[in-house]
C-alpha positions as CSV (number, residue, x, y, z in Angstrom):
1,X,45.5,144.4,106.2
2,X,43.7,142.5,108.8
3,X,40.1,140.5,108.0
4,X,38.4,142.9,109.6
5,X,39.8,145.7,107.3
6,X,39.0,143.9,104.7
7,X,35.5,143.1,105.7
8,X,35.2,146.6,105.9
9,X,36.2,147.9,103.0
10,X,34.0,145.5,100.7
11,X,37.0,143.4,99.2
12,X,34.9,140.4,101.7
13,X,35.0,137.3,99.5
14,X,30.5,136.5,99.2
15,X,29.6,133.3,101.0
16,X,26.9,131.0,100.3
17,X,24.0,130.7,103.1
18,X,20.9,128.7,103.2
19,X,18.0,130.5,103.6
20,X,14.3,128.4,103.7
21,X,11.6,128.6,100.2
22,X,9.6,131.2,100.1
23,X,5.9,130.0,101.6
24,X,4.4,130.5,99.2
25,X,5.7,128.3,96.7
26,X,5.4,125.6,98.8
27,X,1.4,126.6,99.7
28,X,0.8,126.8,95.5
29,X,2.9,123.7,94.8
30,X,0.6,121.5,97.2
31,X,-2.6,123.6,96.0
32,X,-1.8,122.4,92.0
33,X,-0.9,118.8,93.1
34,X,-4.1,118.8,94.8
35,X,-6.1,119.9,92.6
36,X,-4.5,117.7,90.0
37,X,-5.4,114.8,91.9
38,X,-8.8,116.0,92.2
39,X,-8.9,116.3,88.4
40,X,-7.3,113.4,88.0
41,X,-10.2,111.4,90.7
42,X,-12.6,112.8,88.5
43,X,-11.9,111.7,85.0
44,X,-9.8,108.9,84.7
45,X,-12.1,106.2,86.8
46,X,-9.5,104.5,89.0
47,X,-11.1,105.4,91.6
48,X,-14.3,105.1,91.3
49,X,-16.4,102.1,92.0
50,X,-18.9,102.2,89.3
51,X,-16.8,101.8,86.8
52,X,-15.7,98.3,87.8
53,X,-19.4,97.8,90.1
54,X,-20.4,94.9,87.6
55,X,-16.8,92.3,87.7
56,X,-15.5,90.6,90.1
57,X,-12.2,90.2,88.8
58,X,-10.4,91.3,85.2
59,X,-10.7,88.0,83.5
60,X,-14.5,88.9,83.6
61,X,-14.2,92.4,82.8
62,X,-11.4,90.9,79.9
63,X,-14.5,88.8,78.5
64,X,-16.7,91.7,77.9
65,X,-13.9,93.7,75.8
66,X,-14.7,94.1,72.5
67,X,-12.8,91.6,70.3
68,X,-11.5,91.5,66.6
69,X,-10.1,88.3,64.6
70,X,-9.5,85.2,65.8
71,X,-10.0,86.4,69.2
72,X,-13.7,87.8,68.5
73,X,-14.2,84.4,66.4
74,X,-13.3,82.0,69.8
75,X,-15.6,84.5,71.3
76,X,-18.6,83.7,68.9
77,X,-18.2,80.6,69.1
78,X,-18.0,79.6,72.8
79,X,-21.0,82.3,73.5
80,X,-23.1,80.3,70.6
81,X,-21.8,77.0,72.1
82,X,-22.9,77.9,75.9
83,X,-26.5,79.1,74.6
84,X,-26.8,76.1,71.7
85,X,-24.7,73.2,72.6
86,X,-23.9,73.5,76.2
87,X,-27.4,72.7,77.6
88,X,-26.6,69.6,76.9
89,X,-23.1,68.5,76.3
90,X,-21.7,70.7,79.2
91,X,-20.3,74.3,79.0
92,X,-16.8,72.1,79.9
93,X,-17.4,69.9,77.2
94,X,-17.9,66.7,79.1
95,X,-21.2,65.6,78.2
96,X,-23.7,64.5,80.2
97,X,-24.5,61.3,81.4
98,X,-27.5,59.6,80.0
99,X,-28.0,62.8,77.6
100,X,-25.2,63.6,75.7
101,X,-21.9,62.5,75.0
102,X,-18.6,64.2,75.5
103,X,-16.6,66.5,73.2
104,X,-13.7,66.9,74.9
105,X,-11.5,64.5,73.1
106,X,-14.0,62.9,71.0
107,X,-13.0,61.1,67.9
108,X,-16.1,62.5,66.0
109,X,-14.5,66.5,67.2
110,X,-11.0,66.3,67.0
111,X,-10.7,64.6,63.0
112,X,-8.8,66.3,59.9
113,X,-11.6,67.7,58.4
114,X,-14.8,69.0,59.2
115,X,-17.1,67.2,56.6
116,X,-18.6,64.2,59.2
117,X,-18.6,67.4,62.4
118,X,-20.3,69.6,60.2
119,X,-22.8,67.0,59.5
120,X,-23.8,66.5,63.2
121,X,-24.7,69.6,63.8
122,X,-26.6,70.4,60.2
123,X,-28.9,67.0,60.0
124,X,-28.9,65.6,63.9
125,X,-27.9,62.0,64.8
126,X,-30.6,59.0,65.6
127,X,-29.8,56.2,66.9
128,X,-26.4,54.6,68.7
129,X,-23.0,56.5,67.9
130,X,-19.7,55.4,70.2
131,X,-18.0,58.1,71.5
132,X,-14.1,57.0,73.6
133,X,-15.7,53.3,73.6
134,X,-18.8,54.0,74.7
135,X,-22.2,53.8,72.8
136,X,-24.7,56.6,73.4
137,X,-28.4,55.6,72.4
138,X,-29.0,59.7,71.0
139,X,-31.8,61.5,69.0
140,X,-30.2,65.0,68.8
141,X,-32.2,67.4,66.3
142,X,-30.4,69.4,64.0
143,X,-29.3,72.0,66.3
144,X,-27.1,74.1,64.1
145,X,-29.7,74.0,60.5
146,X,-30.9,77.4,61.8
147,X,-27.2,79.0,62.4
148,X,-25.8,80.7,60.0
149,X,-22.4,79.4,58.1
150,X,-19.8,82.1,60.4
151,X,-21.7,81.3,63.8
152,X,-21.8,77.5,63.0
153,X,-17.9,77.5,61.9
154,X,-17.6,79.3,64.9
155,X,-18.6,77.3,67.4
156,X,-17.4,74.0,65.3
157,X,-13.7,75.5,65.7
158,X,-14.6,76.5,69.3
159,X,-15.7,72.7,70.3
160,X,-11.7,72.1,67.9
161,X,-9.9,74.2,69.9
162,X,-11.7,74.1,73.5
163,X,-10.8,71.8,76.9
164,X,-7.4,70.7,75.4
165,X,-8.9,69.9,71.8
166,X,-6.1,71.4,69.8
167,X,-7.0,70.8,65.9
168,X,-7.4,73.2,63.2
169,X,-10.2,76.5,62.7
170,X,-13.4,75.8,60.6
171,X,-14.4,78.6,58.3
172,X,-17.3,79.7,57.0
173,X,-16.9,78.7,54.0
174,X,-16.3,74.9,55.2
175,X,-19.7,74.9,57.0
176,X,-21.3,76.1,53.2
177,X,-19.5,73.2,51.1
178,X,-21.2,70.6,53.6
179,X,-24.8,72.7,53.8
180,X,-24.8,72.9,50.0
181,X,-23.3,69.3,49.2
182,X,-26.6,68.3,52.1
183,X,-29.0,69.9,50.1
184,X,-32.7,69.4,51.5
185,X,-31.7,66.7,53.7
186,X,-34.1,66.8,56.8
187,X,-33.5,63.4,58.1
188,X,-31.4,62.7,61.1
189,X,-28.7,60.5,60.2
190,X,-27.1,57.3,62.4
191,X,-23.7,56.4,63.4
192,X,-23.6,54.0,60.6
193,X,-24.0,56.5,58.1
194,X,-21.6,59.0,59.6
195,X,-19.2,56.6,59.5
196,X,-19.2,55.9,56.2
197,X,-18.5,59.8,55.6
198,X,-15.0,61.3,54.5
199,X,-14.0,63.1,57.5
């Protein structure tokens, strides 16, 4: 029987052909991707200015995230150091000259314990202290008498662990053995008499 024949009498083996989508899938398919980017413009923010208006860049936008732990501790402390300590020892730590001496790799920061930093802070220093070999003629008030125990051992272990300080965390509890072993003392101490305190 010739191919013909056999064409003609149905026996034809089927064939695969191509044949284009239907246009209308193709018309609904790009109608629900657009409207899922429309959705997806709408809610999620990526694209919207406002969202990001304030910061300049994510470090900044990372500083304003809300922080738990150790993290929010550091956090406390350098925000409490910047609007306490840093007017006049620097928001670097460096000191300033003439006003205050550095805490970046002081002697009187970085020490074992806490007992003679704590002090600093709770009575305020009179007189000449030496700070890396040099003497500083200070009369620094008792700047931290009014913080409480967590802020104070928060910014203590922030000045510990800040520009390349690398010494251990103070805790609250610290900062309330040296406020209760001070009692009522109002007076500002001198370098002598820090110096004669266990560190």
């Amino acid at each position: 029987m010739s191919e013909e024949a056999k064409a003609s009498s149905g026996n034809a083996e089927p064939t695969a052909t191509r044949s284009p989508a239907p246009m209308w899938i193709i018309v609904v398919t790009l109608a629900l991707l657009f409207l899922g980017f429309v959705f997806f413009d709408k809610h999620s923010g990526w694209f919207d200015a406002k969202i990001y208006a304030p910061y300049s860049s994510p470090e900044q936008l990372e500083a304003f995230q809300p922080k738990s732990g150790a993290a929010a501790a550091a956090a406390q402390g350098k925000k409490v150091y910047e609007a306490v300590c840093g007017i006049c020892h620097g928001v670097d730590g460096l000191g300033k000259p003439g006003q205050a001496p550095p805490l970046a790799g002081s002697e009187w920061v970085i020490t074992k314990g806490i007992n003679r930093l704590a002090h600093i802070p709770l009575a305020g220093v009179s007189g000449t202290l030496t700070v890396e070999g040099k003497e500083w003629n200070l009369n620094m008030a008792a700047m931290g008498a009014a913080l409480s125990d967590a802020d104070l051992a928060a910014v203590l272990t922030y000045m510990r662990t800040a520009w390349g300080n690398k010494v251990g965390e103070v805790t609250a509890d610290d900062v309330k053995k040296v406020r209760d072993a001070m009692g009522g003392h109002a007076q500002p101490l001198t370098g002598d008499q820090l110096k004669t305190m266990p560190e």
